[in-house]
Backbone as a ProteinNet text record, in pm:
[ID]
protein_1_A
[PRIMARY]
XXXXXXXXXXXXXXXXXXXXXXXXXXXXXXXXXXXXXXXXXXXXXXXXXXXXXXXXXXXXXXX
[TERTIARY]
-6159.7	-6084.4	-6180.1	-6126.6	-6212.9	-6211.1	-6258.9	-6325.4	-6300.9	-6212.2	-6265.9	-6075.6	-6046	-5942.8	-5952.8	-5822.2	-5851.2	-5677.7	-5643.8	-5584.8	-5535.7	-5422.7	-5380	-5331.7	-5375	-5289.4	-5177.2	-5085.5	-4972	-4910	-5072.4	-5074.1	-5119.8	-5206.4	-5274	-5301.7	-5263.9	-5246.4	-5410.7	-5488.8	-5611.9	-5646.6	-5665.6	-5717.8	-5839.8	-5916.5	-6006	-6071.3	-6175.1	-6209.3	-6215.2	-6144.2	-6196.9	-6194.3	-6233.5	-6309.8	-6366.6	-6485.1	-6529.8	-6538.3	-6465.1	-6483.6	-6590.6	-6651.5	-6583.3	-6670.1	-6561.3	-6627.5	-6518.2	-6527.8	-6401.9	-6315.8	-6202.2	-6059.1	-6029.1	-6070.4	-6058.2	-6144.3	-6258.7	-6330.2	-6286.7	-6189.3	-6123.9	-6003.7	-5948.2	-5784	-5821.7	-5931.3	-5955.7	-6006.6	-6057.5	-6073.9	-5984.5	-5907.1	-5772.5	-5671.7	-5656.1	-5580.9	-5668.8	-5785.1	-5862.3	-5881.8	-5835.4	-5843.6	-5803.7	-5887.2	-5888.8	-5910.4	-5805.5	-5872.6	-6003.1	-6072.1	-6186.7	-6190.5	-6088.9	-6006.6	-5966	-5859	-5798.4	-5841	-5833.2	-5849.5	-5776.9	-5645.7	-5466.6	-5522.4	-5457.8	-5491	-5349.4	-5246.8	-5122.1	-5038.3	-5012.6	-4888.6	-5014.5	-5126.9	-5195.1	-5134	-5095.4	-5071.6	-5131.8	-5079.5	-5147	-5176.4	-5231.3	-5258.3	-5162.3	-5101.3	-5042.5	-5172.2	-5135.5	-5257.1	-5327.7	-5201.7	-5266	-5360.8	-5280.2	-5390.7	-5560.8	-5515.2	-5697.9	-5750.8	-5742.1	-5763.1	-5802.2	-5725.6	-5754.6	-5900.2	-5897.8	-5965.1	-6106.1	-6073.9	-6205.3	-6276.4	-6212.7	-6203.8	-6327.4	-6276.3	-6308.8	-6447.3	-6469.6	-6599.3	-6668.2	-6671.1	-6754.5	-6808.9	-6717.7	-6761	-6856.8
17289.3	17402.7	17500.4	17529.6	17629.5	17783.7	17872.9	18002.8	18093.3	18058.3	18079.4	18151.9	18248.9	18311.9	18260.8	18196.4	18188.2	18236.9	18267.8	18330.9	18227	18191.7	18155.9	18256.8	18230.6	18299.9	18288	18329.2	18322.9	18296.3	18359.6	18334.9	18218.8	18133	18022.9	17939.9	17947.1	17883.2	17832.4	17893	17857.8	17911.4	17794.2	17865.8	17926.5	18041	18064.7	18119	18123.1	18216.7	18371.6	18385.6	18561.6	18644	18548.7	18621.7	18503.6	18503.5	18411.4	18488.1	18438	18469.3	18401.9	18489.7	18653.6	18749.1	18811.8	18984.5	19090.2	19174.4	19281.3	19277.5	19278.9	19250.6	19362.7	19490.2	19591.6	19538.6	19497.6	19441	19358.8	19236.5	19110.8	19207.7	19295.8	19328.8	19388.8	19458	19523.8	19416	19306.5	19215.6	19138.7	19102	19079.4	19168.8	19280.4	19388.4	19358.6	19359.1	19366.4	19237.2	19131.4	19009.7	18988.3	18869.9	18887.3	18802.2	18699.3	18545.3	18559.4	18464.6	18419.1	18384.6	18298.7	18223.5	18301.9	18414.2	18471.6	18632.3	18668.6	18808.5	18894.9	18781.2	18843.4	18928.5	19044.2	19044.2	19120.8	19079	19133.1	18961.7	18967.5	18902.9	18758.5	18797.1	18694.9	18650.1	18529.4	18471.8	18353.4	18321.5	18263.8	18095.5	18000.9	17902	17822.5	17702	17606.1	17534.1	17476.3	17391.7	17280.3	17174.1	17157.1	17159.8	17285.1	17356.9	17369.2	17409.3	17460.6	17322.8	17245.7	17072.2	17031.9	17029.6	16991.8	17100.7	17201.7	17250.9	17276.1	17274.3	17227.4	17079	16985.3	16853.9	16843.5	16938.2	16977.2	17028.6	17119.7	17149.8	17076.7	16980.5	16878.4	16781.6	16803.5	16691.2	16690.1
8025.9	8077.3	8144	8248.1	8336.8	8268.1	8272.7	8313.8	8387.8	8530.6	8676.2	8697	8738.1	8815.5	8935.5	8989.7	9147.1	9172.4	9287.2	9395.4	9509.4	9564.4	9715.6	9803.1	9894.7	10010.3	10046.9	10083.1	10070.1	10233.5	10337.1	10478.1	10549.2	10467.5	10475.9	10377.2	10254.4	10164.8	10128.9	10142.4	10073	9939.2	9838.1	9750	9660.6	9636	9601.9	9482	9446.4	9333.2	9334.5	9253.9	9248.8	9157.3	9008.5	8924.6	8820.4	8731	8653.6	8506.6	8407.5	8288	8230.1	8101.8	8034.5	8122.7	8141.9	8171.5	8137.6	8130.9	8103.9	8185.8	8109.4	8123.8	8193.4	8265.5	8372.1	8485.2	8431	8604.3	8659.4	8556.8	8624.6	8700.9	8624.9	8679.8	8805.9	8821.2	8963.6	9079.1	9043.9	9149.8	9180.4	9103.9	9111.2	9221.2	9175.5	9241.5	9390.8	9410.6	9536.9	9610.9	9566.2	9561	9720.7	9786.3	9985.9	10021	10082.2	10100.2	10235.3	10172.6	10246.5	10357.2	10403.1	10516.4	10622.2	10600.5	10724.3	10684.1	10569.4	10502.4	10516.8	10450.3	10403.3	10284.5	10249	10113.9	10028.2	10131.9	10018.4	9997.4	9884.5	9834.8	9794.6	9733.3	9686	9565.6	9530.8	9416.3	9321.5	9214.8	9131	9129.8	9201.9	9230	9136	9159.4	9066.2	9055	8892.4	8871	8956	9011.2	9129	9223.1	9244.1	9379	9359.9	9226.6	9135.8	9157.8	9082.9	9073.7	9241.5	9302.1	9455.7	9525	9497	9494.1	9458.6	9321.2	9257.2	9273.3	9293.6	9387.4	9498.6	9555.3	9702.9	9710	9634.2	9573.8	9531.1	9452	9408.5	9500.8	9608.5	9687.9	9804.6
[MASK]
+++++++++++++++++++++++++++++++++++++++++++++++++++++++++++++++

């Protein structure tokens, strides 16, 4: 089991990291709240990746 907060775009559907646990549960909520895809740099209506997505993702990375 991962660690890792990630985020999609909701404009381009990429998904990313944007926070790595543990750290305080206010520094995650504010990067969260600030949270900006990488890709186009939508940063309203970011949401919470389906597992999936993470998996394909993290996939993607490895490779």
């Amino acid at each position: 089991m991962s660690n890792a907060l990630y985020g999609k775009c909701p404009a381009c559907s990429q998904v990313f990291l944007v926070a790595k646990l543990p750290m305080q549960l206010d520094k995650a909520a504010k990067l969260m709240m600030r949270a900006a895809c990488p890709s186009c740099g939508e940063t309203k209506g970011i949401k919470l990746p389906t597992a999936d997505d993470v998996q394909s993702f993290e996939k993607a990375g490895a490779a």
